[in-house]
N, C-alpha and C positions, 0 to 999 in steps of 0.2 A: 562401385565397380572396380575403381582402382586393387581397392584391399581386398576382395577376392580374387582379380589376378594375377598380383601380390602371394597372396596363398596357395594361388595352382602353382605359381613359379617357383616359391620354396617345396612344394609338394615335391614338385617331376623334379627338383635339383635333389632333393633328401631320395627318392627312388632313385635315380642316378648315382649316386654315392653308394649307394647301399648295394646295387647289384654291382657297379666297380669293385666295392670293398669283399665280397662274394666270389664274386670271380677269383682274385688275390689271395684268397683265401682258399680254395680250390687247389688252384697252382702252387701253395705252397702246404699242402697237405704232407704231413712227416710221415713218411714207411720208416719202417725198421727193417735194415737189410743186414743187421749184426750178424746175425745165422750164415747169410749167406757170402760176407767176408770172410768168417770164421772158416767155411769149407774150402771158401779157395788157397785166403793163409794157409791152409794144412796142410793142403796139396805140393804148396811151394816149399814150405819149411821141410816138409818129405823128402825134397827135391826132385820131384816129378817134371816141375818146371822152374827157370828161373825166375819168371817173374810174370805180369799177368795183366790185362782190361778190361775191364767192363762197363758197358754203360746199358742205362736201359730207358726206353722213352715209351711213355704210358697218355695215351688223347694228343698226341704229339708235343707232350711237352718233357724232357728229361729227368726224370725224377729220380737218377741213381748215377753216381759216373767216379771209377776208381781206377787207379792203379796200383799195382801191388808188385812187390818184389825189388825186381832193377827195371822197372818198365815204367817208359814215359809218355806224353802223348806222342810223340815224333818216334816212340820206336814202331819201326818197319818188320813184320814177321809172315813169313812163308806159314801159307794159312790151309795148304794141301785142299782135301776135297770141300772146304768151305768156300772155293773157285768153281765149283761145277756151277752154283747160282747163278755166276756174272757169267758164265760161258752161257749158260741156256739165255738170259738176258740181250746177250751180246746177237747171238743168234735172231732173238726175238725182232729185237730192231732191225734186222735186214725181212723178215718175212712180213714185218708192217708196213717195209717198203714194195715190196712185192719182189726181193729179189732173190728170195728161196720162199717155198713151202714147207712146210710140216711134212703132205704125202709125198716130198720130191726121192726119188732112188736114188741110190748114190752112184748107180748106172748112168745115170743121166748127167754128172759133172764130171764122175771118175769113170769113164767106160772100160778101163782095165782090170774092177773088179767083174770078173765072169762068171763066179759062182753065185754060191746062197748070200754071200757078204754084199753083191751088187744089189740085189732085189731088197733090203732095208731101206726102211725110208730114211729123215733126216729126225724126226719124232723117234722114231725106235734107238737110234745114237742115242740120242740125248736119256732116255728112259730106260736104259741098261737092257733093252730087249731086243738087240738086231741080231743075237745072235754070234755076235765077234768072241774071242776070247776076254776076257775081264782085263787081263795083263799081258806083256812079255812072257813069252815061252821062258820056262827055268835056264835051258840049254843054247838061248841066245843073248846076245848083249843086251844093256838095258836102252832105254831110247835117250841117247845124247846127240841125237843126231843136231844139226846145225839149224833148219827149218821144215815145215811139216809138208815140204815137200818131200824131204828122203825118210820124215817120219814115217806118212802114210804109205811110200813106195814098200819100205819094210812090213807094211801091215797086210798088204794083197795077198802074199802067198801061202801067209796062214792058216789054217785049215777052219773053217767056220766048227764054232760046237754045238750048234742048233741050226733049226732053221728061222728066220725071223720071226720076231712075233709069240715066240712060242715057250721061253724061258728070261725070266730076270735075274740077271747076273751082273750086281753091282761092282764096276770097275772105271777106269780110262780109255781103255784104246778107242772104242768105238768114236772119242768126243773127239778126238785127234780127226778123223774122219771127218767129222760135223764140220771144224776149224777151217779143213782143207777145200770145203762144199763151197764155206761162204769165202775164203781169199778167191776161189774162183766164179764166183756171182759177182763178184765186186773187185775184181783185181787187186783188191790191198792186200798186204799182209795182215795175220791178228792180232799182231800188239794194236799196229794203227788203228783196226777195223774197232775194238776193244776200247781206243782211246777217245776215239772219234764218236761213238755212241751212246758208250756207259761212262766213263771214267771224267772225260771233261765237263760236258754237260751236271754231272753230280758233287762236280769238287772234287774228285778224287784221284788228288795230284802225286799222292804217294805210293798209287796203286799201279801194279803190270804185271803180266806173264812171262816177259822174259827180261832176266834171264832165268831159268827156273831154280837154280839154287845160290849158294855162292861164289862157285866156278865161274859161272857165267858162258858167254855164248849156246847155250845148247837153244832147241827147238822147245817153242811154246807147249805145256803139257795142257788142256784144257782142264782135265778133271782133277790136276793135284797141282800146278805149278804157280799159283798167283801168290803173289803180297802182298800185304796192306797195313793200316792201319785202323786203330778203333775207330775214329773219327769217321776217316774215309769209309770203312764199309756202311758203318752206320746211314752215312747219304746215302748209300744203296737199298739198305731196310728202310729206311723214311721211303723213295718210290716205289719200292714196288707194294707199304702198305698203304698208302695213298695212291693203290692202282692208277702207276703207271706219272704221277704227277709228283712233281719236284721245285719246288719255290715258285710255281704259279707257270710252271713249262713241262709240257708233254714230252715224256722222254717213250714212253711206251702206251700201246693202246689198252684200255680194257679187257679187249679181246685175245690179246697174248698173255697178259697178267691171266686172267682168266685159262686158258686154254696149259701155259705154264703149271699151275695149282692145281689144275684134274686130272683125273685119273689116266695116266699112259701107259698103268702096266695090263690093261685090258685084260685078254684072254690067257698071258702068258702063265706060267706055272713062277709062283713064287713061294714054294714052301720051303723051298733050298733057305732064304731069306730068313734069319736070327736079330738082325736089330730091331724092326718095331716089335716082334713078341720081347726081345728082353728088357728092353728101355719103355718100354708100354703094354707089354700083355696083349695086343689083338694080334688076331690070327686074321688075316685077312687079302687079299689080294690087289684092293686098291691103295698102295702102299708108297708110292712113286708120282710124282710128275714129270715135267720135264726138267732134269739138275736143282731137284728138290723133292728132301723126301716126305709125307704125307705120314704125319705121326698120330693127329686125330682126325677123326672124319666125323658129323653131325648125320642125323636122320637122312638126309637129302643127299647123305655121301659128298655132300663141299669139304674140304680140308680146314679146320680151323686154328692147325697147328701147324706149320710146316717149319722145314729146318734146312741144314745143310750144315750138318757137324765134319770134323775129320780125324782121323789117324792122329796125328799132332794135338789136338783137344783144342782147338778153335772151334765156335759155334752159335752161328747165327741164327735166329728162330724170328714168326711173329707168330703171334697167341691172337689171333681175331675173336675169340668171345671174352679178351679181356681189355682190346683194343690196346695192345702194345706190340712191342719188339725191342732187343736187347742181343747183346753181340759180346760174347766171352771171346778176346783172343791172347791165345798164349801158344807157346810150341813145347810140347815134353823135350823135355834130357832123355830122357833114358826110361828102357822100361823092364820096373823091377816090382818086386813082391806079386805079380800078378795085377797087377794098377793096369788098365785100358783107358786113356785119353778116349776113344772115339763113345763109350760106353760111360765113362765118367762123368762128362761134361752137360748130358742130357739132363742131368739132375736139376739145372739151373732152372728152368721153368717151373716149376714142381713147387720149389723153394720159395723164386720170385710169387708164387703162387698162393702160397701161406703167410707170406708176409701183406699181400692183401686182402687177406682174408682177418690178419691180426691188425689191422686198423681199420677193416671195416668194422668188427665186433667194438673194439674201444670205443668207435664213434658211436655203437648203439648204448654203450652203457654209460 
């Protein structure tokens, strides 16, 4: 009896080693990301940007992490509309608390809007559908105001360009709105509300909306004004692809992850809308969530792609039918030859995409 116990225990100890050494082996599976250094060096040696990061985590574990140019893990870079994410997030966590809604008007916090702008809900801001102008009128100042209280007061008497609901028109102003719904559900301002929900909670010491450039003092932009770091956003891609969970802490529900990722541009007219036909070819109307945009859709119409690129070519994505996410941040110099950052940077998926594909064939041969 002894020497067959003997036997099971070297048995289960050699299966034990073997699915350890398995596992190890897994996690240190070699991709080839040569291709896709080589595009962004070219970008930079171009001088498109000075310098650049990347990392990329695949079953949550890292499997790609560079810097490139003069960029270090400590540099801080204004990452323009790759901040609508953390805005709609930001949001998200006060309607899990129950201290906005999605269907709430903005009549209801802001009674001074009295036209078509009041009847938008707080979903339609976030979803470039309420209706507001996208931007600053050409013929008035740009928004440097101090806080988004004299933001939004400059935003009232604007003349609505649709009525809610009824056109997608990817911009800012309306999130300024949004910003201004939740400092009054919750009497804080949005750096705090910002820091207090998303940034602390995630590690993400290096991250804020104000000041939004490097003047400083001006008023929080939600849809173009945050900074950060690789590191730091990347904690924000790990939660919301582990909907909503974060080192074993519920930072957001399901139900907002969820409700975030579907489709918000509903019934509205989105043919005006040139990025997902040119960075992906569909023509399609569920193209949007809430401060993310919906680049593949599956059978079911779930988003299996969603992003939150920007003007500056920063660009956050998670690919859900390959179980990763990966965060390029860099800020263009200047723009020359016809080179588009917002239109650029999309490629990374694609890339990252073939290089899985060239180690899964290796491993079959």
């Amino acid at each position: 009896m002894n020497c067959i116990k003997k036997s099971i225990v070297l048995s289960l100890t050699f299966c034990t080693q073997l699915s350890i050494a398995q596992s190890k082996k897994a996690v240190q599976t070699h991709y080839d990301f040569s291709r896709l250094d080589d595009k962004i060096n070219s970008w930079i040696d171009t001088g498109y940007y000075k310098g650049a990061g990347f990392m990329l985590v695949k079953d949550n574990q890292v499997i790609h992490k560079k810097y490139y140019g003069s960029y270090q893990p400590e540099t801080v870079v204004f990452i323009a509309s790759a901040g609508k994410w953390l805005a709609a997030a930001t949001i998200a966590a006060l309607v899990d608390e129950g201290k906005l809604h999605w269907n709430d008007k903005v009549s209801k916090w802001l009674p001074e809007f009295k036209d078509e702008k009041g009847q938008a809900t707080l979903a339609q801001l976030l979803s470039h559908t309420a209706g507001y102008p996208d931007y600053q009128p050409v013929d008035k100042p740009i928004d440097i105001y101090q806080n988004l209280t004299e933001s939004v007061a400059h935003i009232v008497p604007l003349p609505a360009d649709t009525l809610p609901g009824t056109k997608f028109k990817y911009g800012g102003l309306a999130m300024q709105v949004a910003g201004r719904m939740a400092e009054l559900a919750t009497g804080k301002d949005w750096e705090t509300l910002f820091r207090e929900k998303i940034a602390v909670p995630l590690d993400m010491s290096s991250t804020h909306f104000t000041p939004v450039d490097s003047s400083g003092g001006h008023a929080p932009m939600l849809g173009g004004g945050a900074r950060s770091t690789l590191t730091d956003y990347i904690n924000f891609l790990s939660m919301i692809y582990n909907r909503g969970m974060y080192k074993g802490k519920r930072i957001l529900s399901e139900e907002v992850i969820r409700t975030m990722q579907s489709n918000q541009v509903l019934a509205a007219d989105a043919t005006g809308e040139k990025f997902i036909v040119k960075i992906r070819d569909r023509r399609s109307n569920d193209i949007y969530g809430l401060g993310e945009w919906r680049e593949e859709v599956n059978a079911q119409g779930e988003a299996t792609l969603i992003s939150s690129p920007s003007w500056a070519g920063a660009y956050p994505w998670i690919d859900l039918k390959n179980k990763l996410y990966g965060f390029f941040i860099t800020h263009i110099t200047g723009f020359k030859n016809g080179f588009s950052s917002f239109y650029a940077s999309p490629v990374l998926p694609l890339m990252v995409r073939d290089a899985l594909k060239d180690t899964a064939h290796a491993r079959v041969k």
